[in-house]
Every structure is written in structure tokens, then in C-alpha cells.
N, C-alpha and C positions, 0 to 999 in steps of 0.2 A: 738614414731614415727615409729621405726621400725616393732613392732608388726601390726600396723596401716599395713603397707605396707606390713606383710606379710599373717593378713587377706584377704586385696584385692585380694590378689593375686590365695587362693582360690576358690573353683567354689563355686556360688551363694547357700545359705544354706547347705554346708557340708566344713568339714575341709580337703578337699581331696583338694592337689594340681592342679592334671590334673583326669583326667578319665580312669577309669580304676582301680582304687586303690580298695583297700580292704574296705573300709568305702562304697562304691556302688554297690560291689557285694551283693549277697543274701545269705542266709543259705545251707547249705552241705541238698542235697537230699538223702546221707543216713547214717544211725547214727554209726559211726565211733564204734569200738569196746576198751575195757578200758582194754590192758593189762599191764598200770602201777602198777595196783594194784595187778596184779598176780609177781611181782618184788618187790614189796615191802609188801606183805605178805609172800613172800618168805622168805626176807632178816629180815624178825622179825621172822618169825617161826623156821626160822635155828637159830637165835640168842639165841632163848628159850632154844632148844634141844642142841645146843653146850655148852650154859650154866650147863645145866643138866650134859652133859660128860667132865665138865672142861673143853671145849675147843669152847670157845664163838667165836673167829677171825675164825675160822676153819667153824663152823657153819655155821657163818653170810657169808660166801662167798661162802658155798655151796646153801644154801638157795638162796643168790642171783642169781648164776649163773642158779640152777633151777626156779625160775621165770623168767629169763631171758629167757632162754629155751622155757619157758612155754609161753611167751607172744610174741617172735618170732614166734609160731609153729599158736597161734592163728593170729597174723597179714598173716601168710603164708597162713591161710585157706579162712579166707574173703577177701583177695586179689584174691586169683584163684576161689573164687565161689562157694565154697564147703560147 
């Protein structure tokens, strides 16, 4: 009974409560850039070469902190336009 009432409640053919939600808007006009992955090829590449110098934790958080770096520097560029 209750799901009953909180379909109605719905707008007609979507699951969106009221308007405006995220289910009515439309797709991002432009294609966002992916620096997760410069953070987490980071934090495996440094894990590699820490491995290699005995020293894996040391690595693994150099690595991360430079993808981290790395994918700040890129968000900071396609934000300003560059």
C-alpha cells in the first residue's frame, strides 16, 4: 500500500518526485576529463617501484600523492580553458 502511494506521488512516467531532479535533466554538453585514473596509475606504479626498493607503503604514497598532483593540475587546466 505504501509503495502504491509513493508511486502516485511521482510525476506521470518518471520516478522523479517533483521537477527538477536529475532523472529530467539532460546529458553534460561537455565530456568531463578522467583524472582518476592518473591517481590510481599512480598509486599502482609507485607500488611497483617501492616494491622494487623495499619500500612498497613509501612508494604507494608517493605514487598516489603524484597522480593526485597530476590530476588536480589537469582538472585546474580544463576548468580555466586552457
Amino acid at each position: 500500500m505504501a509503495l502504491a502511494a509513493a508511486c502516485q506521488a511521482s510525476q506521470r512516467g518518471t520516478l522523479a518526485s517533483r521537477r527538477g531532479t536529475w532523472q529530467g535533466s539532460g546529458m553534460a554538453t561537455s565530456s568531463p576529463s578522467a583524472g582518476g585514473v592518473l591517481i590510481a596509475l599512480g598509486a599502482i606504479v609507485g607500488a611497483g617501484i617501492g616494491v622494487a626498493m623495499s619500500q612498497p607503503t613509501v612508494g604507494f604514497l608517493a605514487g598516489l600523492g603524484l597522480g593526485a598532483v597530476l590530476a588536480l593540475a589537469m582538472w585546474w587546466r580544463s576548468r580555466h580553458g586552457r
